[in-house]
C-alpha positions in Angstrom: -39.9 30.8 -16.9 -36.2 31.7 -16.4 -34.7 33.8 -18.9 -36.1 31.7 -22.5 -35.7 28.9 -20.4 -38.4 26.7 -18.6 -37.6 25.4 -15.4 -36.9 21.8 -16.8 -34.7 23.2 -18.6 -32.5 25.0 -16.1 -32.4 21.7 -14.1 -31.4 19.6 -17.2 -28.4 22.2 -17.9 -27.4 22.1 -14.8 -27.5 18.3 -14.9 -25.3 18.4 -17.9 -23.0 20.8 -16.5 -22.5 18.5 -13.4 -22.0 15.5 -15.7 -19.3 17.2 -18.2 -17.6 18.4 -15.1 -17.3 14.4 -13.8 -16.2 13.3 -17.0 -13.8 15.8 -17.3 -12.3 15.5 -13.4 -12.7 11.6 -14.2 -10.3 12.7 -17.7 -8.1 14.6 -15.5 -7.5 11.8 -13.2 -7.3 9.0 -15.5 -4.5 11.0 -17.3 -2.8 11.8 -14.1 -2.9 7.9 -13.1 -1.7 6.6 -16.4 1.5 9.4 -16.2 2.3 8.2 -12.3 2.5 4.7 -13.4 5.0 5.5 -16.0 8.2 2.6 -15.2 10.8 4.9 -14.7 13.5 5.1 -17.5 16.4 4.8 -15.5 15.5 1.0 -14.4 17.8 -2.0 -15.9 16.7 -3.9 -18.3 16.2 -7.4 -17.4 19.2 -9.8 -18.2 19.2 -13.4 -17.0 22.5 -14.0 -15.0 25.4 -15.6 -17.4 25.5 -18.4 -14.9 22.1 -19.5 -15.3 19.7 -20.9 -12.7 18.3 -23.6 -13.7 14.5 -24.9 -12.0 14.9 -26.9 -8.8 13.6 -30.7 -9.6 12.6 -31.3 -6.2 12.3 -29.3 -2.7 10.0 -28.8 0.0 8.7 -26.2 -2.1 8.6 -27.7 -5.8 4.8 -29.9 -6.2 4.6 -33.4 -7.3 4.4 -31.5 -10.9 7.6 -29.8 -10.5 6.1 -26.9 -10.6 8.0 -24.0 -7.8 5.4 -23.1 -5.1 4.5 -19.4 -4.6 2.3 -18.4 -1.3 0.5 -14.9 -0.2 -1.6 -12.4 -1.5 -4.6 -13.4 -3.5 -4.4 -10.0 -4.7 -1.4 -10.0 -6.1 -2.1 -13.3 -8.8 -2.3 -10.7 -12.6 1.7 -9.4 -11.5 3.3 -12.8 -10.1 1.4 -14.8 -13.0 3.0 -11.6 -15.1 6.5 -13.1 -13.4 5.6 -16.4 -13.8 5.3 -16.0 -17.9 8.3 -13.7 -18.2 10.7 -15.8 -16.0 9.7 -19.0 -18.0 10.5 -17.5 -21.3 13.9 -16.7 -20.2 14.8 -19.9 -18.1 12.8 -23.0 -20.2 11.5 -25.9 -18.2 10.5 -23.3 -14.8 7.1 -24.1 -14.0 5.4 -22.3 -11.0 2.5 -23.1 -8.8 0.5 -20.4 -6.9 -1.2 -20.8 -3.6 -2.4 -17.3 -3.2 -4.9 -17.2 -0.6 -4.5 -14.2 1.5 -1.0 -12.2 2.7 -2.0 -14.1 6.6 -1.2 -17.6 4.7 2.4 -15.8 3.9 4.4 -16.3 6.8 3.4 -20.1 8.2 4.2 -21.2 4.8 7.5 -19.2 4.6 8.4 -20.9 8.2 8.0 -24.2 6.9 9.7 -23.8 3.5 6.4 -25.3 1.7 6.9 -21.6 -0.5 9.8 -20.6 -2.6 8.8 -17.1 -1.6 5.5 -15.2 -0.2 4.0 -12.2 -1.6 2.2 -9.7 1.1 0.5 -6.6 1.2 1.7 -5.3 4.1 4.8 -6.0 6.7 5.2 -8.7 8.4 4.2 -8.3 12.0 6.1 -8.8 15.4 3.6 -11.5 16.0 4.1 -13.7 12.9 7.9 -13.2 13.7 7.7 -15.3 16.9 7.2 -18.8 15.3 9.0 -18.1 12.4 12.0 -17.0 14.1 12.3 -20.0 17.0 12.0 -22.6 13.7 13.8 -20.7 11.3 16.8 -19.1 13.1 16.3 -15.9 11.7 14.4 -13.5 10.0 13.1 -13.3 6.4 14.5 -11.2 4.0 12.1 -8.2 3.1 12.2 -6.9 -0.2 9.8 -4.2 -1.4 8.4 -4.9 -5.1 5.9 -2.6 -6.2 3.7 0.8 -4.1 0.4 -0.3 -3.1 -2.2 0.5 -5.6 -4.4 4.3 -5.1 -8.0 3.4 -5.6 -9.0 0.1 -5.7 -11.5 -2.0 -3.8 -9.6 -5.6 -3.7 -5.9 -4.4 -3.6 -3.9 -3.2 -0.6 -3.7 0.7 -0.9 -1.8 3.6 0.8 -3.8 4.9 3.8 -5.4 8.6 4.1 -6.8 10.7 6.5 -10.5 12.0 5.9 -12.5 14.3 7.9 -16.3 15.2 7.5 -16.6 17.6 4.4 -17.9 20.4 7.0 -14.8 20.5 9.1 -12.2 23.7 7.2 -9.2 22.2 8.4 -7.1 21.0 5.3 -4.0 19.9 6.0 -2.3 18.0 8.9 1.4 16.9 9.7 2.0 13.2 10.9 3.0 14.3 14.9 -0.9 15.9 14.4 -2.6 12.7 13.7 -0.5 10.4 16.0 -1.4 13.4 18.8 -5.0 12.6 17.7 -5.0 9.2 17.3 -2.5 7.7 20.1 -1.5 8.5 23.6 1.8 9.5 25.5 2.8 11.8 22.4 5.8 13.8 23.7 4.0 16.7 22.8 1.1 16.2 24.4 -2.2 14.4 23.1 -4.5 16.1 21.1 -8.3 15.9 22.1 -10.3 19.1 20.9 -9.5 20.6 17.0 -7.9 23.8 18.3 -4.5 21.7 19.2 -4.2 20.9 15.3 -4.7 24.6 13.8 -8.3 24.7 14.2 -10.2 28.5 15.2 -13.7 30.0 16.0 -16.4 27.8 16.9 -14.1 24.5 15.6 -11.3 25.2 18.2 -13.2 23.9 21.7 -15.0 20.8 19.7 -13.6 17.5 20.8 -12.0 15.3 18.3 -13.5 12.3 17.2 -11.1 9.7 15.9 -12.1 6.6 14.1 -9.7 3.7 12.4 -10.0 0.4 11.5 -9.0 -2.2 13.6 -5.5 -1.9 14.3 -4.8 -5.3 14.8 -4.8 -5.4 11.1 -1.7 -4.9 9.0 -2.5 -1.4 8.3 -2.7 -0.9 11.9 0.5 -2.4 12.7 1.9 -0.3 10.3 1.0 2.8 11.3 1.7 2.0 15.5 5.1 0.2 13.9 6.0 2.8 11.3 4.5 6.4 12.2 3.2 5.8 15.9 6.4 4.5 18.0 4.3 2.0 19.2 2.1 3.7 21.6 -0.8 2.9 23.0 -4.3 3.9 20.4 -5.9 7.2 22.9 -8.7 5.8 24.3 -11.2 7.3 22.8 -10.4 6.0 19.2 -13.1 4.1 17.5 -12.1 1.1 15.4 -14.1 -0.3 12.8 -14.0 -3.1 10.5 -13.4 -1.6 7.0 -12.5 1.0 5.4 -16.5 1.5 4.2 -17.6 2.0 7.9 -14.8 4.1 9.2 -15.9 6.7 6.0 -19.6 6.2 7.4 -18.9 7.0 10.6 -17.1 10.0 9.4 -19.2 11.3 7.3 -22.1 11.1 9.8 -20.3 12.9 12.4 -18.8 16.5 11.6 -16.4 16.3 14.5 -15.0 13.0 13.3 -11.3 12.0 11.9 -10.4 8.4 9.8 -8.2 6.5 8.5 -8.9 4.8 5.9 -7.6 3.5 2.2 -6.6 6.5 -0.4 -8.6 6.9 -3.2 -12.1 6.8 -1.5 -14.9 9.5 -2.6 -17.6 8.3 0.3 -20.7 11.1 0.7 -19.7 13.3 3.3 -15.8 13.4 3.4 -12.9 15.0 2.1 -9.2 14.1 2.4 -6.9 15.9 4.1 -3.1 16.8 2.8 -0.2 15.0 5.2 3.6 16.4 5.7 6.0 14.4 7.3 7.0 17.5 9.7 5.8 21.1 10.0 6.9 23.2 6.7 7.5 19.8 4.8 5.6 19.3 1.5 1.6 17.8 1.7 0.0 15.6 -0.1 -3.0 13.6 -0.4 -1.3 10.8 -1.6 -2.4 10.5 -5.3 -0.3 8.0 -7.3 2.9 10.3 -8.5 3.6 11.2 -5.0 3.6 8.0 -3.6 6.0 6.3 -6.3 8.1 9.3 -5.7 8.1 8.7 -2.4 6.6 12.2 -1.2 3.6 11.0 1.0 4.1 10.1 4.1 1.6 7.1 4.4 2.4 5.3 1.3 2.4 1.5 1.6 4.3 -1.0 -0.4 3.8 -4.4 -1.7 6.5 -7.1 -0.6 7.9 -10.2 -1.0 9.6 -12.3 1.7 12.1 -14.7 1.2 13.2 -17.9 3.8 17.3 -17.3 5.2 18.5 -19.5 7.0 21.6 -19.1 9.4 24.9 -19.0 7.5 23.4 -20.2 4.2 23.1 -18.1 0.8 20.3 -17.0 -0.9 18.3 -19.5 -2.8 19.5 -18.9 -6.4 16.4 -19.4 -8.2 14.3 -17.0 -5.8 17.2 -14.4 -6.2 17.1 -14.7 -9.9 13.7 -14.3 -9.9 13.5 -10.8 -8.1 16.6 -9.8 -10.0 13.8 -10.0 -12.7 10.7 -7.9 -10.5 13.1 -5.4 -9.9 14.2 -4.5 -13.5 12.2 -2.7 -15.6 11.0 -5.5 -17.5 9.3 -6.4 -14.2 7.9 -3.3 -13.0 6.0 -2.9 -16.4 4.2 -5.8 -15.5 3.4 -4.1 -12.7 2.6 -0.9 -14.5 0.3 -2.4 -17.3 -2.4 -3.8 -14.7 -5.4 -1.1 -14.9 -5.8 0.5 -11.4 -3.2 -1.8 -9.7 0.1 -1.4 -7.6 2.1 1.1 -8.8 5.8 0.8 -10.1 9.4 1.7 -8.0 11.6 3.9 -8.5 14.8 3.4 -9.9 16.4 3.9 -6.5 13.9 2.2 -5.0 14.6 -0.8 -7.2 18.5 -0.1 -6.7 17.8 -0.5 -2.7 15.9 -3.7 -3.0 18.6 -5.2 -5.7 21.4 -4.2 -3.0 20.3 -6.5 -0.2 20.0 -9.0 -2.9 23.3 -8.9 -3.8 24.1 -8.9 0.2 22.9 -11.4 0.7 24.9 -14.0 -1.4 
């Protein structure tokens, strides 16, 4: 006996106790999700241009049906089909046909002008610039559409950085993980914990970095983006997925990943990222990365096919004159756990090379 209680007892309280305190975190976060993905107020309203565009009859990238061709993400079909029903309404007789099989299908259908537009969910990389460039002339136009979703398993996320859940360090800036992750850092590498804040017994331990393979787009991201293109340190292990980089670190106490935000794997905990020493850290929940405070926040994009000394296809520019109002970013805010809306200045930068380019 324990008190009045029997020792079943104690263990089914204590059972209870961890449950309400799941459901309420789970409350919590589901609350803090919905708020984040709040379209911001101060975003147009959608209103079709007083010219009119009116649905290309044939084209390269119109189908037998008449039906405009959209390529890219397979995880991006509930917001373009979202598009797709909005931008019909508004211009009668445009009829859309997606061939969403993966952001890597983007680009070669983009270089051949089979694809009014491509949707990705990452950058394009110097690699798939190469062809595309030599038969194009020049290169695509980028415009950013949406923040990659928090937690989910089958859209493209932010990225995090996750230690094992016995390692007390907390927080990081970004010139610490590149010193940890990369070599030639002009302030010297980073190979044992004390060289990122670590003490006591932690301070000697070698670091253990582990990544997924960055010859994926993440990974081209970060050496593009954060790294300055330097070489990975050589003794970075890369994995295949997120899931195994989280194993590996929660196996190994001494171990650092990166890895897709969001994750709760046994074993790990995320650590808070500033952009420069004194900055402001996150861990880059939802409201952060829309406001554009974490550092490793990702975006969604569309690509669209210039060619030397010609304008803008009219129909595609009329159609992300539409994704970046507000009308379209609540499409993009009604999907349950998915991308996450712009900003209104966001929105403002993508309409303004739009409008440049004419």
């Amino acid at each position: 006996m324990t008190g009045c209680f029997t020792r079943k007892d104690v263990g089914r309280i204590r059972v209870a106790q961890v449950c309400l305190q799941a459901l309420l975190a789970s409350v919590a976060w589901s609350s803090s999700a919905l708020a984040a993905a709040a379209v911001d107020p101060d975003l147009p309203a959608y209103r079709p241009a007083e010219k009119g565009v009116s649905a290309p009859t044939h084209g390269r990238y119109v189908d037998a049906a008449g039906a405009v061709r959209i390529a890219g993400a397979d995880n991006a079909r509930v917001i373009i089909e979202g598009f797709d029903a909005l931008f019909a309404k508004t211009h009668p007789g445009a009829k859309f046909s997606l061939d969403l099989k993966g952001t890597g299908t983007g680009i070669p259908n983009l270089t051949h002008g089979v694809a009014a537009f491509v949707v990705m969910g990452r950058g394009v990389t110097p690699n798939e610039l190469v062809p595309y460039t030599k038969i194009v002339g020049a290169k695509p136009l980028e415009i950013r559409i949406a923040h990659t979703a928090y937690a989910s398993q089958t859209l493209a996320t932010s990225l995090a950085v996750y230690v094992n859940q016995a390692n007390p360090i907390s927080r990081l800036t970004l010139a610490d993980v590149s010193r940890m992750f990369t070599a030639d850092n002009p302030g010297g590498d980073a190979t044992s914990w004390g060289q990122v804040g670590e003490t006591g017994p932690w301070a000697k331990a070698r670091i253990h970095p582990v990544a997924g393979s960055m010859h994926a787009g993440f990974g081209s991201y970060l050496e593009a983006v954060h790294f300055a293109n330097r070489p990975l340190a050589p003794q970075v292990e890369e994995y295949g997925n997120t899931g195994d980089v989280l194993k590996r670190v929660g196996e190994d106490s001494l171990a650092i990943g990166i890895a897709a935000t969001g994750r709760t794997d046994p074993g790990v905990k995320v650590v808070a990222l500033a952009a420069e020493p004194g900055g402001a850290y996150s861990t880059g929940v939802s409201a952060d990365v829309v406001a554009d405070r974490y550092p490793f926040g990702r975006y969604l994009y569309v690509y669209v096919r210039r060619e030397p000394n010609k304008p803008l296809d009219p129909l595609v520019r009329e159609y992300l004159r539409l994704v970046l109002s507000k009308d379209g970013q609540e499409i993009i805010a009604a999907q349950s756990n998915g991308y996450l809306p712009l900003s209104a200045k966001d929105a403002a930068l993508e309409m303004a090379k739009l409008e440049k380019a004419q």
